[in-house]
PDB file of the backbone (N, CA, C, O) and the ligand in Angstrom, with CONECT records:
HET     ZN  A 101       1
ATOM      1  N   UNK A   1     -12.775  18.081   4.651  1.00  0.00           N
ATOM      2  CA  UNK A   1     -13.037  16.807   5.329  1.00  0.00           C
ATOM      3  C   UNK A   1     -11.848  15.860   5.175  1.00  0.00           C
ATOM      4  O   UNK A   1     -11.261  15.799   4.094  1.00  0.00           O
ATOM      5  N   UNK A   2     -11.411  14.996   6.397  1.00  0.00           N
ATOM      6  CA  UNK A   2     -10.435  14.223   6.305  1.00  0.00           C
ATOM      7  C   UNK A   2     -10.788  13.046   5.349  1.00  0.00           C
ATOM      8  O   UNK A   2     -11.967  12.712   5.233  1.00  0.00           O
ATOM      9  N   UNK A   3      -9.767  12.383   4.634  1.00  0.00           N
ATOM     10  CA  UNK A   3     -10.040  11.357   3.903  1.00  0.00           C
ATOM     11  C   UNK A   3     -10.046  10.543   5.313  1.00  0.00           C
ATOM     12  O   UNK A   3      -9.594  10.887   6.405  1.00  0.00           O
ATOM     13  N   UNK A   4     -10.856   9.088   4.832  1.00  0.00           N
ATOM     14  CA  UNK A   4     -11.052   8.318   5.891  1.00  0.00           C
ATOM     15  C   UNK A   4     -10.687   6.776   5.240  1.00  0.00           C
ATOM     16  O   UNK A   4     -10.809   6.455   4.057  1.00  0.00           O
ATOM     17  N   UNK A   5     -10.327   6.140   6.074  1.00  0.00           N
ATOM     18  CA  UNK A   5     -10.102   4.290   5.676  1.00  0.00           C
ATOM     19  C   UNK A   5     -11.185   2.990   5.972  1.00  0.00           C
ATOM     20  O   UNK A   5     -11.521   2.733   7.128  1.00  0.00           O
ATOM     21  N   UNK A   6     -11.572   2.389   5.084  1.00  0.00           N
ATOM     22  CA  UNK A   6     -12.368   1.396   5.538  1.00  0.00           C
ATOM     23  C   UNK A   6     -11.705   0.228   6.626  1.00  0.00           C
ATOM     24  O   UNK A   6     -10.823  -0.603   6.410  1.00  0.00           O
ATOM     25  N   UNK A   7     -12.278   0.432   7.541  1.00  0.00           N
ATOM     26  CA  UNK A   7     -11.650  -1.153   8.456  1.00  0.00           C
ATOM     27  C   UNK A   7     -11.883  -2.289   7.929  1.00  0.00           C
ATOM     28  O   UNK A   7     -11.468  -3.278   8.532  1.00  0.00           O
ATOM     29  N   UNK A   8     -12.611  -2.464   6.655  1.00  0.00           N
ATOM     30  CA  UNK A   8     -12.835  -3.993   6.451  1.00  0.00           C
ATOM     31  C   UNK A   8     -11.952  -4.343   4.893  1.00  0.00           C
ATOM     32  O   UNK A   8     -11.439  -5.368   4.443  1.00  0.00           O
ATOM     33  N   UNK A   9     -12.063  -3.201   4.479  1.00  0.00           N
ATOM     34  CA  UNK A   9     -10.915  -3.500   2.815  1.00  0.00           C
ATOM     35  C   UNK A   9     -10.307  -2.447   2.889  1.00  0.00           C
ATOM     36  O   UNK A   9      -9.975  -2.218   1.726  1.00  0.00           O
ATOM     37  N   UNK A  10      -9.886  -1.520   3.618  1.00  0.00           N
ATOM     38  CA  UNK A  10      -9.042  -1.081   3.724  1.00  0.00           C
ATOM     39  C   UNK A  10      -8.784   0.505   2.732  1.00  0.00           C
ATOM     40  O   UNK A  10      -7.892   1.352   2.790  1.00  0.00           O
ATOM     41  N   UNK A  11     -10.069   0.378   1.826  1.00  0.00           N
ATOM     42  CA  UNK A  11      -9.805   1.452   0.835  1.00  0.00           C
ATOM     43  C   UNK A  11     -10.496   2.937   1.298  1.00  0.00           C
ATOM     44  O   UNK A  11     -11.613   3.070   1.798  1.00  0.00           O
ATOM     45  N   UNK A  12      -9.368   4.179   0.943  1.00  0.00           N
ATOM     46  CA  UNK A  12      -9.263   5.322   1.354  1.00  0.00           C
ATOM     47  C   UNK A  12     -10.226   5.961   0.421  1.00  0.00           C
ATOM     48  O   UNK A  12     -10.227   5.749  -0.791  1.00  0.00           O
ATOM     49  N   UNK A  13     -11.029   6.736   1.029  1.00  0.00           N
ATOM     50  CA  UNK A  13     -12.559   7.142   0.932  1.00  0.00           C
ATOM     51  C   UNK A  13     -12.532   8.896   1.412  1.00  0.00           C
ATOM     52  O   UNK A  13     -12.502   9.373   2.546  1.00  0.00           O
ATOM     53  N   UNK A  14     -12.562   9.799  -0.338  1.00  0.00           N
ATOM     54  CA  UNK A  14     -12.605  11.467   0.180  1.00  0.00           C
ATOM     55  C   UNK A  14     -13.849  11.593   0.446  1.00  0.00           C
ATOM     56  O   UNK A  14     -14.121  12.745   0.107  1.00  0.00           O
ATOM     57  N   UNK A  15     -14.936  11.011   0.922  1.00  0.00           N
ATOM     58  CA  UNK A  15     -15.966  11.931   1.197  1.00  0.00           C
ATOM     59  C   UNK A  15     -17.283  10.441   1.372  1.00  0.00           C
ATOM     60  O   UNK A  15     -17.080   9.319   0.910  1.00  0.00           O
ATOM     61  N   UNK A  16     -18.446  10.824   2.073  1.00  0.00           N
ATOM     62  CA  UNK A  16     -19.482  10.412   2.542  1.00  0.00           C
ATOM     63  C   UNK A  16     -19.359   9.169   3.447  1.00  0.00           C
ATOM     64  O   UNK A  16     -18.341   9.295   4.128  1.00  0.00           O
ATOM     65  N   UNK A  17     -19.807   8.368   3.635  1.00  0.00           N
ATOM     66  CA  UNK A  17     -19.573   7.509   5.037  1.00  0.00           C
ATOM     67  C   UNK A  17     -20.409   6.130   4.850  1.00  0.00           C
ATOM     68  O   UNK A  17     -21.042   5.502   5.698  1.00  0.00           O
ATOM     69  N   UNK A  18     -20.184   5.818   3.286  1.00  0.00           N
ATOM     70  CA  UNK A  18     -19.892   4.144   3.208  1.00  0.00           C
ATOM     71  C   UNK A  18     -19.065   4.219   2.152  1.00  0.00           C
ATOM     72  O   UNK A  18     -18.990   5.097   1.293  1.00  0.00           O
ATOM     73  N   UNK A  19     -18.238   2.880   2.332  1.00  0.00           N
ATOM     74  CA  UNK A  19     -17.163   2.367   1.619  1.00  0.00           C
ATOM     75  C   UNK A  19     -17.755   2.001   0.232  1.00  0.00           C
ATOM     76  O   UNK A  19     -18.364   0.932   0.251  1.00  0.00           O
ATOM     77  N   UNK A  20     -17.724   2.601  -0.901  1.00  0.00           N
ATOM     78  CA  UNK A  20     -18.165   2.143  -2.180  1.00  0.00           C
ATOM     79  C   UNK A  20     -17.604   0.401  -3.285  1.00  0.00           C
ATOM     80  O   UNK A  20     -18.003  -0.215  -4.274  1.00  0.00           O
ATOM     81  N   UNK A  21     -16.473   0.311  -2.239  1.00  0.00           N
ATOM     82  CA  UNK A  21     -15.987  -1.319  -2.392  1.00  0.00           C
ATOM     83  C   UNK A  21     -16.744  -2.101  -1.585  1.00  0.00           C
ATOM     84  O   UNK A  21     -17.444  -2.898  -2.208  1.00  0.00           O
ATOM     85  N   UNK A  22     -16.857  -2.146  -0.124  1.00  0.00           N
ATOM     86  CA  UNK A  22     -17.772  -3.002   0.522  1.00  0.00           C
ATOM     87  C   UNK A  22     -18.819  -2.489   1.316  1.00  0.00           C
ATOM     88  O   UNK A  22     -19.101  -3.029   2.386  1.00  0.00           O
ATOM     89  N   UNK A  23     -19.517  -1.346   0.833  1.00  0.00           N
ATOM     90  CA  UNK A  23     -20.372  -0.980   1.267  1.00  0.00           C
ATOM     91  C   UNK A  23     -20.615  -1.071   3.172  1.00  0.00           C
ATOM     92  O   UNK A  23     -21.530  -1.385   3.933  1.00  0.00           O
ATOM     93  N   UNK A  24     -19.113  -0.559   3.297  1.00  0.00           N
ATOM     94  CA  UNK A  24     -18.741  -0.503   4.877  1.00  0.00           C
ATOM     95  C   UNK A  24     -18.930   0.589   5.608  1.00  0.00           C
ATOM     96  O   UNK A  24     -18.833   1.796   5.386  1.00  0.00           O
ATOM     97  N   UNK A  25     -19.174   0.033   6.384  1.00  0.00           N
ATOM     98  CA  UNK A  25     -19.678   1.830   7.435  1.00  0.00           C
ATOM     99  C   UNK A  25     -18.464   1.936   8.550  1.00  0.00           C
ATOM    100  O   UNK A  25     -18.209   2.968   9.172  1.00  0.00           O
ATOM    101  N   UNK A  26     -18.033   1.166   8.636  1.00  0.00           N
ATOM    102  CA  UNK A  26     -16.920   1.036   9.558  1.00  0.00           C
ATOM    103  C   UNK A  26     -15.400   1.833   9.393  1.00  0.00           C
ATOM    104  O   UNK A  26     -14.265   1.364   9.470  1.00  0.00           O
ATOM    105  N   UNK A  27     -15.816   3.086   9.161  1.00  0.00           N
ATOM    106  CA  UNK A  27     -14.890   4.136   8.616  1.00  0.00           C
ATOM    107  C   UNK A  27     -13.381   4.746   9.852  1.00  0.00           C
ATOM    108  O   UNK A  27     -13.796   5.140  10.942  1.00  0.00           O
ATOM    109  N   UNK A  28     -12.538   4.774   9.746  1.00  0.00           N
ATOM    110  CA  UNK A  28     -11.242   5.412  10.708  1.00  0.00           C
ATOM    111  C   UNK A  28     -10.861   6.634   9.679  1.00  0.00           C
ATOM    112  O   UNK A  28     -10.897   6.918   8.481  1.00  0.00           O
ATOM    113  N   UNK A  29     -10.545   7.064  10.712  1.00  0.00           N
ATOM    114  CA  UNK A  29      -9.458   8.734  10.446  1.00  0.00           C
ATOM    115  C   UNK A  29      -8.280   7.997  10.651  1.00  0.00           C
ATOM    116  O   UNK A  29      -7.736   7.945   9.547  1.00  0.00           O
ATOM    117  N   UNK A  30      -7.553   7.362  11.532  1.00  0.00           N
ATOM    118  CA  UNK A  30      -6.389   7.274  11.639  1.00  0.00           C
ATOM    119  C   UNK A  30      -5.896   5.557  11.293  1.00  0.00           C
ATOM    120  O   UNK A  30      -5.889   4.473  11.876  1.00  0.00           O
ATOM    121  N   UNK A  31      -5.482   6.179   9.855  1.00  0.00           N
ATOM    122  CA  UNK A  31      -4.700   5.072   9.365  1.00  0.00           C
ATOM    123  C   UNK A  31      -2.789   5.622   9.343  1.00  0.00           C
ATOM    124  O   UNK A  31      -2.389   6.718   9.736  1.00  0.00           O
ATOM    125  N   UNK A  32      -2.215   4.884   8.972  1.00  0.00           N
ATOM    126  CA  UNK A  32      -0.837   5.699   8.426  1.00  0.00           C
ATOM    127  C   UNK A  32      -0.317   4.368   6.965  1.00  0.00           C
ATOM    128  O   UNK A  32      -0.390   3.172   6.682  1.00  0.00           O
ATOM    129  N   UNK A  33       0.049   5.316   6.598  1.00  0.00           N
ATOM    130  CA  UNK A  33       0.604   4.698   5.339  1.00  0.00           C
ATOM    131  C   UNK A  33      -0.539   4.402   4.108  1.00  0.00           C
ATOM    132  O   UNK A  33      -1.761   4.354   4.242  1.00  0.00           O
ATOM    133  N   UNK A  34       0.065   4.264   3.171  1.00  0.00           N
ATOM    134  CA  UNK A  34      -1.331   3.984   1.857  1.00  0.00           C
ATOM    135  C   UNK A  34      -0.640   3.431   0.909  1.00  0.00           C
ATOM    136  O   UNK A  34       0.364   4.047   0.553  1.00  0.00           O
ATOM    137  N   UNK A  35      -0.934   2.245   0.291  1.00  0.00           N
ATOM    138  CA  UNK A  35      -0.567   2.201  -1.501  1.00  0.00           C
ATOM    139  C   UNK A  35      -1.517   2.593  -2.399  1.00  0.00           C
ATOM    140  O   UNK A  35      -2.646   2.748  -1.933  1.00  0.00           O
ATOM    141  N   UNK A  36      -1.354   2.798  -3.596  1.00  0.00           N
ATOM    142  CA  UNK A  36      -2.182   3.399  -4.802  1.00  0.00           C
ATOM    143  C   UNK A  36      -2.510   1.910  -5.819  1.00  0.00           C
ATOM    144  O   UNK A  36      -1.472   1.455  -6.300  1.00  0.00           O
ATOM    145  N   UNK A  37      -3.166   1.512  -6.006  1.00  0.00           N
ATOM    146  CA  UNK A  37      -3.754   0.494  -6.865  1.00  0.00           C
ATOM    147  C   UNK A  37      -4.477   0.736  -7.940  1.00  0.00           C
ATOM    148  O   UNK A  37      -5.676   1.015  -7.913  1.00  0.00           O
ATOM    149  N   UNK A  38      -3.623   0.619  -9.175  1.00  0.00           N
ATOM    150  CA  UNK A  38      -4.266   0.695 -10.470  1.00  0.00           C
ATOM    151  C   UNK A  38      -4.934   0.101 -11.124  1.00  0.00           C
ATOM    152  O   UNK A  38      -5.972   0.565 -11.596  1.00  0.00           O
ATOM    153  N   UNK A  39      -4.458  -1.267 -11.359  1.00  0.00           N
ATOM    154  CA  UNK A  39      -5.183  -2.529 -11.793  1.00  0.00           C
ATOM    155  C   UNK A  39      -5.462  -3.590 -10.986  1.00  0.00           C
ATOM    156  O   UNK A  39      -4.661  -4.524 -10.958  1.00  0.00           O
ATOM    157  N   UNK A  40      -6.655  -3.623 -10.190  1.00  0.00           N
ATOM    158  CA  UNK A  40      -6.718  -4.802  -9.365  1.00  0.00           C
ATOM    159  C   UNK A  40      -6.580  -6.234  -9.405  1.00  0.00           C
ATOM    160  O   UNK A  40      -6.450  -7.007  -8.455  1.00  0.00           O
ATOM    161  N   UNK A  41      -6.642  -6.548 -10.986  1.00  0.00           N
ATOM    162  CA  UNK A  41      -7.077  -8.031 -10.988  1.00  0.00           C
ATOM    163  C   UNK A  41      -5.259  -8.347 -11.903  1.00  0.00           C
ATOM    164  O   UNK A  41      -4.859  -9.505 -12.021  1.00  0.00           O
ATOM    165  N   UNK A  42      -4.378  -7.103 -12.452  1.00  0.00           N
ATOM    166  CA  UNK A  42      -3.156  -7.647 -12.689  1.00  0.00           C
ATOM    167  C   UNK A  42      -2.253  -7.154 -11.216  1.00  0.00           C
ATOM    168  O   UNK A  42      -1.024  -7.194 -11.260  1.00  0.00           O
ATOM    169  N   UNK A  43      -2.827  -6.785 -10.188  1.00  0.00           N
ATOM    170  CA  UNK A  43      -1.843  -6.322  -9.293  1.00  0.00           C
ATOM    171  C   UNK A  43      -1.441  -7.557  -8.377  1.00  0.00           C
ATOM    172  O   UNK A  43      -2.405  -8.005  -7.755  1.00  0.00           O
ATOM    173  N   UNK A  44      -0.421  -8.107  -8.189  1.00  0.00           N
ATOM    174  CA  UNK A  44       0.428  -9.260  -7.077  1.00  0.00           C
ATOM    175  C   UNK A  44      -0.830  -8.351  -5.356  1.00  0.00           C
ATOM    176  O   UNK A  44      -1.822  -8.586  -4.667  1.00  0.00           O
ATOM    177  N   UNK A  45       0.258  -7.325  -5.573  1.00  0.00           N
ATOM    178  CA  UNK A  45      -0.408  -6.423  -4.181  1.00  0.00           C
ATOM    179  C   UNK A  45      -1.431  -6.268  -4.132  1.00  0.00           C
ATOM    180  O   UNK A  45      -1.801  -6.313  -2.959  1.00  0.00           O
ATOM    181  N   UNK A  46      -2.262  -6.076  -4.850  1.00  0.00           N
ATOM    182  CA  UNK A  46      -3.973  -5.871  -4.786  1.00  0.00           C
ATOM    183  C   UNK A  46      -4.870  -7.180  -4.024  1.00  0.00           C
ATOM    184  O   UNK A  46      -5.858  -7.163  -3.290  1.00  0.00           O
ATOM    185  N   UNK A  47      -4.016  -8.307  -4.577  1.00  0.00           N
ATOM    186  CA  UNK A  47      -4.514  -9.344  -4.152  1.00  0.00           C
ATOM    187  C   UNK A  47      -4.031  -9.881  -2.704  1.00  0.00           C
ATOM    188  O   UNK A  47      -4.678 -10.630  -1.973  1.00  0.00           O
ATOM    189  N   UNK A  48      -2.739  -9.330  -2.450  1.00  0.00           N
ATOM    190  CA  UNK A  48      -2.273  -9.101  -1.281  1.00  0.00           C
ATOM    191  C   UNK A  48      -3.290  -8.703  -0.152  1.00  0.00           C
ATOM    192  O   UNK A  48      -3.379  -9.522   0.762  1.00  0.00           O
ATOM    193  N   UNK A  49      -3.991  -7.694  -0.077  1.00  0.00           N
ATOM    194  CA  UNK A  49      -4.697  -6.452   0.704  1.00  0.00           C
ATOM    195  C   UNK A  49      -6.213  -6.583   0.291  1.00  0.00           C
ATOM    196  O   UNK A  49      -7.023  -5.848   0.855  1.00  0.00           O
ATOM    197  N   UNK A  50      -6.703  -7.616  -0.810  1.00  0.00           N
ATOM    198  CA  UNK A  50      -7.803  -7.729  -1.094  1.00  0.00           C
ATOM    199  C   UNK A  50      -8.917  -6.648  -1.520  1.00  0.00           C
ATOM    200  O   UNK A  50     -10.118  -6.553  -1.267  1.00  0.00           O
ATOM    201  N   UNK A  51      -7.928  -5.799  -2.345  1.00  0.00           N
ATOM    202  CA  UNK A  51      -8.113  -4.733  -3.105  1.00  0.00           C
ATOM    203  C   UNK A  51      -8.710  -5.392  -4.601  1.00  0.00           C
ATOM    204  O   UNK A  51      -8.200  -6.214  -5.363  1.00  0.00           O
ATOM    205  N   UNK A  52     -10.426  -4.418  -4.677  1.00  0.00           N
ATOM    206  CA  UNK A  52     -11.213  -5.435  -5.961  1.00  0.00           C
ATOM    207  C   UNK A  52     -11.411  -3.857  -6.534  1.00  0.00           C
ATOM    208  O   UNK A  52     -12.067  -3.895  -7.575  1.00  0.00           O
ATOM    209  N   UNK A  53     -11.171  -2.983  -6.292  1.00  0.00           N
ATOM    210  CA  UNK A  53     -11.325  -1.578  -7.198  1.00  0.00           C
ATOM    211  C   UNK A  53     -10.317  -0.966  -7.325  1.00  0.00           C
ATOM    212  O   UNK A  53      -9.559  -1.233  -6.393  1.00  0.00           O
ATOM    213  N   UNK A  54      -9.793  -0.078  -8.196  1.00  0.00           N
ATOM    214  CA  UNK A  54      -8.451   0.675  -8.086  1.00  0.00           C
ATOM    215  C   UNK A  54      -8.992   1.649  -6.688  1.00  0.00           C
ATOM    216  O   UNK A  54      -9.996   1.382  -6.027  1.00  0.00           O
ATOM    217  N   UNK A  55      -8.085   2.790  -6.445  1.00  0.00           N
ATOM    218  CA  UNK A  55      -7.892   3.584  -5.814  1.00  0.00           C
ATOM    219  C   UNK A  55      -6.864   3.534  -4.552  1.00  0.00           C
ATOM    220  O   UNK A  55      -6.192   2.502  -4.556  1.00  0.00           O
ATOM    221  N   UNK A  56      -6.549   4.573  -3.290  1.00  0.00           N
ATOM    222  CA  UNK A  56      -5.583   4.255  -2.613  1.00  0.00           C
ATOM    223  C   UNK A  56      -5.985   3.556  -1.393  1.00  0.00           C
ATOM    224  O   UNK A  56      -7.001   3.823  -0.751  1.00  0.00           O
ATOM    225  N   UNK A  57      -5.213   2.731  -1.134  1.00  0.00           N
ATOM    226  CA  UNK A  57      -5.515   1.725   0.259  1.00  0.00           C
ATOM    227  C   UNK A  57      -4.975   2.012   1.177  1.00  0.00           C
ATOM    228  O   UNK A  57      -4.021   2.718   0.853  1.00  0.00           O
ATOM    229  N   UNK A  58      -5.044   1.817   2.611  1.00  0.00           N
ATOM    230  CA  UNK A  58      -4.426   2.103   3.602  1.00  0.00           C
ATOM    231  C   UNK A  58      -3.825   0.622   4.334  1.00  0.00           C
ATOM    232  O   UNK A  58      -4.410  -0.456   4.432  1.00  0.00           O
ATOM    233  N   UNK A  59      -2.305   1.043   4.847  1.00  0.00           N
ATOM    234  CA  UNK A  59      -1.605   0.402   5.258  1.00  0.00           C
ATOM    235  C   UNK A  59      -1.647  -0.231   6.798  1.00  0.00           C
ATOM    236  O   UNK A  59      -1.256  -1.339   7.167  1.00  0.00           O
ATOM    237  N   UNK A  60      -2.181   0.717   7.483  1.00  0.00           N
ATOM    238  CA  UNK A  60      -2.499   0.322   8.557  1.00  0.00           C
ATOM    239  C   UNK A  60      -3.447   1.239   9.443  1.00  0.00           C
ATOM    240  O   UNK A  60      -3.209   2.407   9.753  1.00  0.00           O
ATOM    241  N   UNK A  61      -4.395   0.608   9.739  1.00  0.00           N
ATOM    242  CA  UNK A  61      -5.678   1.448  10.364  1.00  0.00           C
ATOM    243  C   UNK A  61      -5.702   1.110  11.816  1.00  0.00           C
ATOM    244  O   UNK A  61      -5.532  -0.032  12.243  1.00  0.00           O
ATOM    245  N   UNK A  62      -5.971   2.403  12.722  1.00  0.00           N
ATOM    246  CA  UNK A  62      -5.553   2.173  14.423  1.00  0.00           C
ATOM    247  C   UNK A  62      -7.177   2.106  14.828  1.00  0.00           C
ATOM    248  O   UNK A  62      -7.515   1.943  16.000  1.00  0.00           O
TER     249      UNK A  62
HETATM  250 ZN    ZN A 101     -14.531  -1.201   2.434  1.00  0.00          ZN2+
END
């Protein structure tokens, strides 16, 4: 199964079909690009992209 991207926070999701950050259903296949987020609440970028869980985010979703 393709990993998929949330349209509303943006976070990259291997499997089932809601977003476990915002409980989004609003799922894409085609994003391009991703950052990896370790610590959300010391990350500059996390807060950037409004990233509140680690894992990888997507850069831009079509
Ligand atoms: Zn989400």
């Amino acid at each position: 199964m393709a990993e998929k991207a949330c349209k509303t926070c943006h976070l990259i999701i291997k499997e089932g079909v809601k977003c476990p950050s915002c409980q989004g259903e609003n799922l894409s296949e085609k994003y391009s690009g991703y950052i990896v987020v370790f610590d959300p609440e010391k990350s500059e970028l996390a807060k950037k992209i409004g990233a509140k869980i680690p894992g990888k985010y997507a850069v831009k979703i079509k």
